[in-house]
C-alpha positions as semicolon CSV with decimal commas, in nm:
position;residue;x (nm);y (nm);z (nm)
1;X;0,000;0,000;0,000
2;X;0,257;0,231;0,040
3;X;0,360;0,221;-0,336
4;X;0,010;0,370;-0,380
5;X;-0,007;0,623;-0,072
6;X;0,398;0,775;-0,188
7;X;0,316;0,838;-0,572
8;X;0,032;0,791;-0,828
9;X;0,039;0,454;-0,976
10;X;0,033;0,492;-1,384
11;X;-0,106;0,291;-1,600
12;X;-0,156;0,247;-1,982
13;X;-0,477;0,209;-2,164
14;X;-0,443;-0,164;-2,191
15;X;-0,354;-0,212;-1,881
16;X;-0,657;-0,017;-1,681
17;X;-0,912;-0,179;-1,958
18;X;-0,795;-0,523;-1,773
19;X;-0,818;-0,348;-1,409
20;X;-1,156;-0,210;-1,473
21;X;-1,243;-0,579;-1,615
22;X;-1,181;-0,773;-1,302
23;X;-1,310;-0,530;-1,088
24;X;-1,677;-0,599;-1,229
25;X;-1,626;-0,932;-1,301
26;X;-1,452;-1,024;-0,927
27;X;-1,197;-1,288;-1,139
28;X;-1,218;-1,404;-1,477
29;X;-0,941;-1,637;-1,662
30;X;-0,715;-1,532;-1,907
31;X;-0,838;-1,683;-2,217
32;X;-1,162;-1,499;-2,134
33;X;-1,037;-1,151;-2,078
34;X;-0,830;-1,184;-2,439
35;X;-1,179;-1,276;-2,601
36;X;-1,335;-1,005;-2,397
37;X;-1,110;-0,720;-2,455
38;X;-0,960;-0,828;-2,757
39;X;-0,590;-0,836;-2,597
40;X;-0,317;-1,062;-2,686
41;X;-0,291;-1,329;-2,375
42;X;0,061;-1,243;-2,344
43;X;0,013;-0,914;-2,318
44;X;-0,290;-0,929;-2,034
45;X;-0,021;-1,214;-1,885
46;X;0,222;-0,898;-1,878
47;X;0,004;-0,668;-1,694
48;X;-0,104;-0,900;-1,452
49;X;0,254;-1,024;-1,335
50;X;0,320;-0,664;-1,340
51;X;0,071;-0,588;-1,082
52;X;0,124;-0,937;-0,923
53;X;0,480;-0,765;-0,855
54;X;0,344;-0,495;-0,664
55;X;0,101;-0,677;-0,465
56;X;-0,249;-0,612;-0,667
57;X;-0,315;-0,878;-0,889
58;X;-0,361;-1,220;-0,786
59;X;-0,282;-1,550;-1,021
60;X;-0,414;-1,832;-0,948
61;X;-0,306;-2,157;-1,163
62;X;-0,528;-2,474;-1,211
63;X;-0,354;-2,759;-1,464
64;X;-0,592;-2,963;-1,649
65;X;-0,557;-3,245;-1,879
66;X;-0,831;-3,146;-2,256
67;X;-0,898;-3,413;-2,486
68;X;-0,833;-3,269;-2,855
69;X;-1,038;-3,473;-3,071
70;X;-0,946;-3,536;-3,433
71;X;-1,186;-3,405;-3,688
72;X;-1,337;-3,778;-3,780
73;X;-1,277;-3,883;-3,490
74;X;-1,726;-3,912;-3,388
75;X;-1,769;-4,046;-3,739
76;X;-1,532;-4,315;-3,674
77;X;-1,695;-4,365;-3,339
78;X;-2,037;-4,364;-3,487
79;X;-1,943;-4,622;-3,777
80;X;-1,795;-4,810;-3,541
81;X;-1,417;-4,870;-3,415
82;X;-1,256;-5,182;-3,506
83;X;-1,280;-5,345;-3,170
84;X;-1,683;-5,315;-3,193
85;X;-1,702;-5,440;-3,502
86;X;-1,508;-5,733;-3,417
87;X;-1,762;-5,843;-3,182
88;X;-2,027;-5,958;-3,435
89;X;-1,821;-6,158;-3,545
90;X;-1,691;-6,345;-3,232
91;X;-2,097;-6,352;-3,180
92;X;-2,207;-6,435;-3,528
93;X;-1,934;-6,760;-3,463
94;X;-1,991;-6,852;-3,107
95;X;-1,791;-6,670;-2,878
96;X;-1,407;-6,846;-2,988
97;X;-1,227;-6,809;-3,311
98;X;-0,896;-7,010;-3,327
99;X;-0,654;-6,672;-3,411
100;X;-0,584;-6,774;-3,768
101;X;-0,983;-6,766;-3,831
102;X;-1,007;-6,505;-3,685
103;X;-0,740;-6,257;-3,880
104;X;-0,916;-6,419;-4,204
105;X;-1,272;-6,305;-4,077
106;X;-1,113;-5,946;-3,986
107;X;-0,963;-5,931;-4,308
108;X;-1,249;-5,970;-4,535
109;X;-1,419;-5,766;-4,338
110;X;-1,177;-5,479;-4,352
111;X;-1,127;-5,477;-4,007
112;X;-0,779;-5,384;-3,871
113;X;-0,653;-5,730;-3,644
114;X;-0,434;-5,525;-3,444
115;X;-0,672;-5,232;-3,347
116;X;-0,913;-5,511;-3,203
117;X;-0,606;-5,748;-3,018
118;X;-0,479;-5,363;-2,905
119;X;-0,822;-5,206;-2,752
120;X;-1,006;-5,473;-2,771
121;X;-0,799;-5,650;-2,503
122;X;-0,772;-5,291;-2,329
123;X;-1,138;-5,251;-2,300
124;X;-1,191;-5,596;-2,169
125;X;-1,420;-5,694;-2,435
126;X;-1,161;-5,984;-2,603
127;X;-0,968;-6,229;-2,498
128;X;-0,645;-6,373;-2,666
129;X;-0,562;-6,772;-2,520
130;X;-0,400;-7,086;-2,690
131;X;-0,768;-7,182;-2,811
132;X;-0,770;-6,864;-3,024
133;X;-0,994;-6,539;-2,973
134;X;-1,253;-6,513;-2,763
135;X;-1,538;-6,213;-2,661
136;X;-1,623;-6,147;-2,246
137;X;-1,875;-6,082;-2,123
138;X;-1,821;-5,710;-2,085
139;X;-1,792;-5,766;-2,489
140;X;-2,119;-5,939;-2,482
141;X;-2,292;-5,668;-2,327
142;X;-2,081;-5,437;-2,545
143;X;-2,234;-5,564;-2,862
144;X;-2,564;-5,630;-2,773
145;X;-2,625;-5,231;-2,754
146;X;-2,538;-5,129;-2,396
147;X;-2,445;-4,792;-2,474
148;X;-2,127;-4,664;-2,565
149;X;-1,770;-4,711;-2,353
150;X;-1,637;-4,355;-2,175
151;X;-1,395;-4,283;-2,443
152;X;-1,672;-4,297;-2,755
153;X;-1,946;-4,126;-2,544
154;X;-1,691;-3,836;-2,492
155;X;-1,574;-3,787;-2,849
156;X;-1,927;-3,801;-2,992
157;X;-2,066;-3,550;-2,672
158;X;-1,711;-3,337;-2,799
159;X;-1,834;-3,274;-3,142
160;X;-1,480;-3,233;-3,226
161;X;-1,385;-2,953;-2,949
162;X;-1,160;-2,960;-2,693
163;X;-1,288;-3,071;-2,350
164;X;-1,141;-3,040;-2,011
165;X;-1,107;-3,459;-1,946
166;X;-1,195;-3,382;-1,551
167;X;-1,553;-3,308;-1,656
168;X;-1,637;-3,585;-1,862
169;X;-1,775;-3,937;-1,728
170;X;-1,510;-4,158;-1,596
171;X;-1,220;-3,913;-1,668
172;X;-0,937;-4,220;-1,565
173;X;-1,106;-4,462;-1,832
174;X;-1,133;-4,173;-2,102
175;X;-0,713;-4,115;-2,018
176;X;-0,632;-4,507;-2,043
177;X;-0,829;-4,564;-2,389
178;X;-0,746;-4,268;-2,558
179;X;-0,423;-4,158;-2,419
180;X;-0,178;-4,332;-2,686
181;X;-0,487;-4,353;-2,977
182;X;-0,404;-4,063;-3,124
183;X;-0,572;-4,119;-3,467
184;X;-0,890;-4,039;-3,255
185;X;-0,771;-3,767;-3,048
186;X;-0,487;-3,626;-2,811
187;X;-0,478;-3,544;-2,427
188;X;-0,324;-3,240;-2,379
189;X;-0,160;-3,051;-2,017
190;X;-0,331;-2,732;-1,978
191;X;-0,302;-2,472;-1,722
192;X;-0,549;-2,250;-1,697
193;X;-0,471;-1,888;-1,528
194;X;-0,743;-1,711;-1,347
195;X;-0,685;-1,336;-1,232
196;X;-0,836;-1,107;-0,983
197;X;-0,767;-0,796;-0,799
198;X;-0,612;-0,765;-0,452
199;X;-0,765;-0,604;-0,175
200;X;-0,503;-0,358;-0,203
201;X;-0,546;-0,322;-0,610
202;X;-0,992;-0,276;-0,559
203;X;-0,863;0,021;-0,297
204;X;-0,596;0,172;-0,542
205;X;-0,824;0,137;-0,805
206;X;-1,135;0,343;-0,622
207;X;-0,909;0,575;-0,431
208;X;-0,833;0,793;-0,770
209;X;-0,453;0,727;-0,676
210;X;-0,423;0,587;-1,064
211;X;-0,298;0,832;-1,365
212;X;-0,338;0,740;-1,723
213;X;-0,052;0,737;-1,930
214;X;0,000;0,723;-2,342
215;X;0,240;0,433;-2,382
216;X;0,327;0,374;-2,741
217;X;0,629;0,143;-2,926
218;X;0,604;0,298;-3,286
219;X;0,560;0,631;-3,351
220;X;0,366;0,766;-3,649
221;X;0,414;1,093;-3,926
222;X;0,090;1,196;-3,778
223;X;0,280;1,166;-3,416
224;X;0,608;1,390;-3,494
225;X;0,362;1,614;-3,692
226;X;0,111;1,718;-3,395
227;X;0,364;1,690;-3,137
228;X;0,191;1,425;-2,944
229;X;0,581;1,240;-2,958
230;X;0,650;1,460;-2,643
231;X;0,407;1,332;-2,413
232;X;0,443;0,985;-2,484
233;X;0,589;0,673;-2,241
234;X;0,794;0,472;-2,460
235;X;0,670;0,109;-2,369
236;X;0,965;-0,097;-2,254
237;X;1,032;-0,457;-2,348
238;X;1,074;-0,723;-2,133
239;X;1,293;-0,948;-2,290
240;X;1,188;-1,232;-2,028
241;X;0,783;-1,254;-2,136
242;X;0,702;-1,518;-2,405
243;X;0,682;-1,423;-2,740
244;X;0,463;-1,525;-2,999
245;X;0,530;-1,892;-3,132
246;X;0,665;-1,850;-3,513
247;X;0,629;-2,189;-3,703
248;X;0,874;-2,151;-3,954
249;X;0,772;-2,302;-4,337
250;X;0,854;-2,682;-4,282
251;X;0,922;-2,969;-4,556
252;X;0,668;-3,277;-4,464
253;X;0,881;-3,543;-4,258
254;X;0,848;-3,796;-4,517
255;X;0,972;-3,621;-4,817
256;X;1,266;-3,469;-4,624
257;X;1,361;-3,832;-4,584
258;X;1,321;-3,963;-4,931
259;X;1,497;-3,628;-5,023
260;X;1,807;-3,695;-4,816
261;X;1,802;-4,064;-4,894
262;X;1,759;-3,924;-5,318
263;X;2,084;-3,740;-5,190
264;X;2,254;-3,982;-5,013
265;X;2,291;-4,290;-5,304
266;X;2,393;-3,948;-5,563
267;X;2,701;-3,858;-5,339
268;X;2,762;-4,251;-5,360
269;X;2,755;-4,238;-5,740
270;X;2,425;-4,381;-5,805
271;X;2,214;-4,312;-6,149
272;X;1,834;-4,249;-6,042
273;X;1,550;-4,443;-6,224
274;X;1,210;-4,419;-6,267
275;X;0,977;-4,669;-6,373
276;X;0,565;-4,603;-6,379
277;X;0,349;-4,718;-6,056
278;X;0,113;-4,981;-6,325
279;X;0,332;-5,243;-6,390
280;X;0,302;-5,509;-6,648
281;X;0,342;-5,907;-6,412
282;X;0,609;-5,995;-6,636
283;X;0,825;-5,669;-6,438
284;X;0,677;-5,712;-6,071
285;X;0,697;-6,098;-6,090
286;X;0,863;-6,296;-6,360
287;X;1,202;-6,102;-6,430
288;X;1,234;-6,177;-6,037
289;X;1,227;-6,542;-6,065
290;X;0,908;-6,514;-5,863
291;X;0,670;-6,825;-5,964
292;X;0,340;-6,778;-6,138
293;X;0,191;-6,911;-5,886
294;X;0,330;-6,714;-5,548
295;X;0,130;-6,699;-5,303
296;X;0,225;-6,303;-5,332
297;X;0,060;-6,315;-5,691
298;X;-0,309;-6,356;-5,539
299;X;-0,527;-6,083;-5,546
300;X;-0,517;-6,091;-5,162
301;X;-0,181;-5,926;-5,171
302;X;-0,128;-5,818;-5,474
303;X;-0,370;-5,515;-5,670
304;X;-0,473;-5,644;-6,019
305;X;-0,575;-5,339;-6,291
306;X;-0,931;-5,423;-6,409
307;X;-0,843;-5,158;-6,718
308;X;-0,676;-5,259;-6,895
309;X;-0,629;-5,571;-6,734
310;X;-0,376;-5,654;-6,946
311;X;-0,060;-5,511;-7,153
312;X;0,221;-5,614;-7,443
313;X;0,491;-5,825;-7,302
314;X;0,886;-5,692;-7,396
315;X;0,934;-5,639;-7,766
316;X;1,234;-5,800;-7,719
317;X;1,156;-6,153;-7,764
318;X;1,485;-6,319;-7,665
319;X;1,406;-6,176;-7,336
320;X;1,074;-6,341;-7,311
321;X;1,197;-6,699;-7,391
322;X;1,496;-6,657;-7,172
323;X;1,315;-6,544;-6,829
324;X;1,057;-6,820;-6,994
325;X;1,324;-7,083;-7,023
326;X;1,416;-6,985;-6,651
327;X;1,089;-7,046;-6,509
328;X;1,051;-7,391;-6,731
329;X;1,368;-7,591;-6,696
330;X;1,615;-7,279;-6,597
331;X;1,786;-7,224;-6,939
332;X;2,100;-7,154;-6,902
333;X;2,177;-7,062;-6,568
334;X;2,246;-7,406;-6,443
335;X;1,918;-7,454;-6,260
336;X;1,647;-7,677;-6,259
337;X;1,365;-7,389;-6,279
338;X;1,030;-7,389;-6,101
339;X;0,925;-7,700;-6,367
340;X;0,631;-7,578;-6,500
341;X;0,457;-7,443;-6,796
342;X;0,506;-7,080;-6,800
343;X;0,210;-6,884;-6,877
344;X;0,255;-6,527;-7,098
345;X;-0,123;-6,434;-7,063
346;X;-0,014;-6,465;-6,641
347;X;0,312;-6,191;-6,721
348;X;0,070;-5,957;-6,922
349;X;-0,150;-5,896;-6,624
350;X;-0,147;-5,549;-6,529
351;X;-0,045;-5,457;-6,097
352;X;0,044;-5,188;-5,908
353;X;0,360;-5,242;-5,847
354;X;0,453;-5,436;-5,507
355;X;0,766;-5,315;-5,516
356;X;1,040;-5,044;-5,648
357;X;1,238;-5,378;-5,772
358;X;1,056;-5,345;-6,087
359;X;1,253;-5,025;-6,168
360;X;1,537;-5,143;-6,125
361;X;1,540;-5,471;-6,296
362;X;1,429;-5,260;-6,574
363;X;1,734;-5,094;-6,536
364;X;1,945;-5,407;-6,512
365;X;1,782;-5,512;-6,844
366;X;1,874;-5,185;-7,012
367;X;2,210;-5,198;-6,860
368;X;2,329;-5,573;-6,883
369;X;2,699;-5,533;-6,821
370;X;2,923;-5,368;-6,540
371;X;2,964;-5,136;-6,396
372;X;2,650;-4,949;-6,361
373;X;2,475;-4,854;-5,969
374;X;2,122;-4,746;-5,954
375;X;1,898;-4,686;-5,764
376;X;1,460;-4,575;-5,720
377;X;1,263;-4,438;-5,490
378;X;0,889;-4,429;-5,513
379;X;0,494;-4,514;-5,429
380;X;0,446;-4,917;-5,366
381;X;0,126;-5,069;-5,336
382;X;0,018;-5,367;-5,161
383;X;-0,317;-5,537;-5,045
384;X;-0,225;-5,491;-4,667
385;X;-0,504;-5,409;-4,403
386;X;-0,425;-5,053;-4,232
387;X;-0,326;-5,059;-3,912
388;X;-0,072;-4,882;-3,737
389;X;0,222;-5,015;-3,940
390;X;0,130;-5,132;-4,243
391;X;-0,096;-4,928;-4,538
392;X;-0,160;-5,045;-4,858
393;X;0,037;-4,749;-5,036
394;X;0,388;-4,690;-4,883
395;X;0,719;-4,536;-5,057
396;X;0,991;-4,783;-5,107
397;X;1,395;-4,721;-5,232
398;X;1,553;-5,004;-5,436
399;X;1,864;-5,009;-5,541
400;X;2,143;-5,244;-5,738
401;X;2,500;-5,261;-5,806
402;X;2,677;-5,427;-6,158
403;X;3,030;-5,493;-6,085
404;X;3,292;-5,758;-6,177
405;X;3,429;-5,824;-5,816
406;X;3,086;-5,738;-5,649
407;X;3,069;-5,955;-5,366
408;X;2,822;-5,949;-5,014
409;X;3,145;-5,779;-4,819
410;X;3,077;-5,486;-5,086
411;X;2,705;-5,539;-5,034
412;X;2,732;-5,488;-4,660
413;X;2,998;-5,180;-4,687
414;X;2,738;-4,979;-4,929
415;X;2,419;-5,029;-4,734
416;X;2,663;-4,964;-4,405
417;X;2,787;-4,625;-4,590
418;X;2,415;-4,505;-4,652
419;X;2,249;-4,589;-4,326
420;X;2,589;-4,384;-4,184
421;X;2,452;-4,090;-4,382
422;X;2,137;-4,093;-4,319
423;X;2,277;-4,035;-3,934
424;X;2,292;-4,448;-3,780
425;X;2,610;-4,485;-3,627
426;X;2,553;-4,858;-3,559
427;X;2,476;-5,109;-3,853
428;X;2,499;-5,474;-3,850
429;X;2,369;-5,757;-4,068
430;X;2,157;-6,050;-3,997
431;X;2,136;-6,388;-4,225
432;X;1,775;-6,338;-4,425
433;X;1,564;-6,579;-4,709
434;X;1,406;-6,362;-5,058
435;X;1,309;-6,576;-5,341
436;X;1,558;-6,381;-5,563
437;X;1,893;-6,346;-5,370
438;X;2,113;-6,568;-5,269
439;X;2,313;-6,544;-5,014
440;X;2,065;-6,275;-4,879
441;X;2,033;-6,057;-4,545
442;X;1,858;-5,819;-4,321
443;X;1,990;-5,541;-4,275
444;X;1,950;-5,364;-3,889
445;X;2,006;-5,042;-3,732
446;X;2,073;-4,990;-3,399
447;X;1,811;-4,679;-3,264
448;X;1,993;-4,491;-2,992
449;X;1,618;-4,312;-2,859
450;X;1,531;-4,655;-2,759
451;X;1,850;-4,874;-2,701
452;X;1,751;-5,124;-2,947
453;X;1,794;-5,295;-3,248
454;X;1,528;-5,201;-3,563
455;X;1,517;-5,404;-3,903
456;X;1,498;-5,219;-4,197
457;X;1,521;-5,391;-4,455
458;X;1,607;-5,666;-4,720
459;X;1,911;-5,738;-4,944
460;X;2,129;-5,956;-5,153
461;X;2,281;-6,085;-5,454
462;X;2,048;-6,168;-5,731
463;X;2,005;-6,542;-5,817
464;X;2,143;-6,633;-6,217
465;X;1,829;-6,703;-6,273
466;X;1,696;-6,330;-6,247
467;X;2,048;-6,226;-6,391
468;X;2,117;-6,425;-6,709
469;X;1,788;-6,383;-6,861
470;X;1,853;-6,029;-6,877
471;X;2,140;-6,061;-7,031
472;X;2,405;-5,998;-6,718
473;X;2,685;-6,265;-6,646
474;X;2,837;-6,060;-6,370
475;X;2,719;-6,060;-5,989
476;X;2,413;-5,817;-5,907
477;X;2,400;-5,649;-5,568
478;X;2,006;-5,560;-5,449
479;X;1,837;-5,411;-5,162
480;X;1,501;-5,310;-5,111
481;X;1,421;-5,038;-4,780
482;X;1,116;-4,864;-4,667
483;X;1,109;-4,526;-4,614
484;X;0,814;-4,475;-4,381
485;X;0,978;-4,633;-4,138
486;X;1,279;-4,496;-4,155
487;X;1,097;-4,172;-4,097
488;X;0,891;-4,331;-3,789
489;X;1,244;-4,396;-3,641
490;X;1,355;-4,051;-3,716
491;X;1,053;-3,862;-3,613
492;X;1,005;-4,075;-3,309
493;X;0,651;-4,187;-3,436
494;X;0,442;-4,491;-3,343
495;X;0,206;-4,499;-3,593
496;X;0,257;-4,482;-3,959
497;X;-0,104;-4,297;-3,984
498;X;0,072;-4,013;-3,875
499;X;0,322;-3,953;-4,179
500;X;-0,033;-3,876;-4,375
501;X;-0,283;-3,710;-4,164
502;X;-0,206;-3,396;-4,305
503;X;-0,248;-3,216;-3,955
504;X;-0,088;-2,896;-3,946
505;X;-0,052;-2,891;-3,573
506;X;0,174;-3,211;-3,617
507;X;0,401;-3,091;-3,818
508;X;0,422;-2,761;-3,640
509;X;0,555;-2,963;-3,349
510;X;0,819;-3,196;-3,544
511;X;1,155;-3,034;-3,507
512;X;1,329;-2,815;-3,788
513;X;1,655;-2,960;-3,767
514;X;1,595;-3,370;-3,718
């Protein structure tokens, strides 16, 4: 009180717009007062720790968790999440699936196996044993129409606005459900800042002990002109307050990677190639050595054009008969072949390509003999359900090296030299089975965020009998990596939904600099 009683207190317009505020309003919170008086909240944040300083402004702080739901995230509710859905099923088939039934059932429904084992489990409506999958009765009740669990009742009642978690129904269940489910929503720490006049800031404030004073930063023409310049307080900074959050313009996560990986293999010497994402069979499959009839050649993993369904096989016919030949009886490469009749109307059939392979062995076609290094990066596709690691579209980066003395040692020491610039200081090889390499391996990075080893990928010498056909007698060195997970790694991500979500406030977050 004596600051008041020795000299007048000043105070800028600003300022005595947010004293005269909570003196008719008793206390009001921050957030309010900025919608209110149309001030900044740092700036009302300024005034009150200025007058907090001198004894006449109270803060009082309350933290919060607010759930954040995501735009769809009631319309997924409402259609029903894959753990729900999963119940008719286990209904519809008597309460126990045995597990392999089970991910068949979920498949062909287009229900995502892992969401349901994952929340399913965590809601206490399934049950995972040695006789398979089986519903609870808590999931019994669940599907029969007992109303919705706490997490889906507060996401629909949210109608996609935040809500303080403490005033919904069964706050603790709402945290455990939706806490790491972040393609529904996100729980966020608030703290929420209420402020209200002292007893010693209401008496200043009605005692007439308060002068107005013309604070201003920036001066005007008009200003110097009129001579107003000589009675103005030159507001002061204070370096300390927090500033306004600048989001600086940001490439998306996933294309900075494919751009430094684009970056890394042309410092190594590499030639990019492209090949289109419709592929002709005889380029996904049967320049591969892969069988007609592969398992990975169904139209459960594999998409099949409807039009055209079909396309012209290589003009070069030589070709044709040779990776025929291959397939038959194994031509000339010294095997026996897969011993069947090889089909050309099977090779015409027109994909989207499983794999960035197919640009490459282009490449090797075009390119027979040594030395030559390539590599591609670009959009996959296969017929995978969506869940939290796996999509059916995905980028991929292939790559192959034509040298005399290539060898696995050289193998190991390029894949080693990328992974090193693309920032792994730790990469070791494990032994590995593809249908086209021989001897083939894994190749795994060792993630210092998480003191563990990650696989990321596959790699090897081609077989002769992907070689020779094309017309290469020299060893072929091949590797095929994903990129979305090398960006999960990198970004620190658990769920590959994320990479494509589009949300601004994501990538806002993800550092600059990474």
């Amino acid at each position: 009180m004596s600051f008041a009683q020795d000299r007048p207190l000043q105070l800028d317009d600003l300022a005595h717009s947010v004293w005269q505020a909570l003196q008719q309003q008793g206390e009001s919170g921050v957030s309010d007062l900025s919608a209110q008086l149309k001030i900044d909240q740092s700036r009302i944040m300024a005034i009150a720790t200025e007058g907090a300083g001198q004894g006449f402004i109270a803060i009082a702080e309350q933290t919060s968790d607010e759930l954040v739901p995501n735009e769809e995230a009631a319309r997924l509710v409402q259609e029903g999440l894959p753990e729900r859905r999963a119940l008719r099923l286990l209904v519809d088939a008597g309460g126990q699936v045995p597990m392999g039934d089970f991910a068949k059932l979920a498949q062909q429904n287009g229900i995502a196996v892992n969401e349901v084992f994952k929340w399913g489990v965590a809601r206490g409506w399934v049950e995972r044993g040695k006789q398979g999958v089986s519903i609870t009765d808590a999931g019994r009740a669940a599907e029969a129409g007992k109303g919705f669990d706490a997490d889906e009742s507060a996401l629909i009642e949210a109608q996609g606005k935040p809500v303080d978690v403490d005033s919904l129904k069964d706050p603790d269940r709402v945290r455990q459900l939706l806490g790491k489910r972040t393609e529904l929503a996100k729980i966020k720490p608030r703290t929420r800042r209420t402020l209200s006049l002292t007893e010693a800031g209401r008496a200043l404030l009605t005692s007439g002990n308060l002068q107005l004073k013309t604070e201003k930063n920036l001066l005007t023409p008009e200003d110097l002109r009129s001579g107003v310049w000589s009675g103005v307080t030159y507001r002061p900074y204070d370096v300390t307050l927090k500033a306004e959050t600048v989001h600086p313009a940001k490439v998306h996560p996933l294309r900075k990677i494919i751009e430094q990986t684009r970056r890394a293999y042309l410092e190594m010497g590499f030639t990019e190639v492209v090949s289109p994402m419709v592929e002709s069979s005889f380029w996904n499959f049967d320049a591969l050595f892969q069988p007609q009839d592969h398992p990975a050649r169904d139209m459960q993993d594999t998409f099949y054009m409807d039009e055209p369904s079909g396309t012209e096989l290589p003009s070069d016919a030589a070709l044709v008969e040779r990776v025929k030949r291959a397939h038959e009886d194994g031509g000339d490469t010294g095997s026996e072949g897969w011993g069947y009749k090889w089909s050309p109307e099977r090779a015409r059939q027109v994909v989207l390509r499983t794999h960035t392979t197919a640009s490459t062995i282009r490449a090797l076609a075009r390119h027979p003999e040594p030395p030559f290094k390539a590599f591609c990066v670009g959009w996959v596709c296969r017929n995978e359900t969506i869940s939290y690691k796996h999509l059916p579209v995905f980028h991929q980066v292939d790559g192959i090296v034509i040298d005399e003395q290539a060898s696995l040692a050289s193998l190991l020491g390029t894949l080693e030299t990328f992974y090193k610039k693309m920032g792994f200081k730790h990469v070791k090889f494990k032994p590995a089975f593809y249908p086209y390499t021989e001897p083939s391996v894994d190749v795994v990075v060792y993630l210092e965020s998480r003191k563990k080893w990650i696989e990321m990928g596959g790699s090897g010498i081609f077989r002769p009998e992907v070689t020779e056909p094309l017309g290469c007698k020299h060893p072929v060195l091949a590797w095929g990596l994903g990129m979305e997970r090398l960006a999960m790694i990198r970004y620190g991500l658990s769920d590959i939904r994320e990479l494509y979500q589009g949300r601004v406030e994501a990538q806002q977050q993800m550092a600059l600099y990474q």
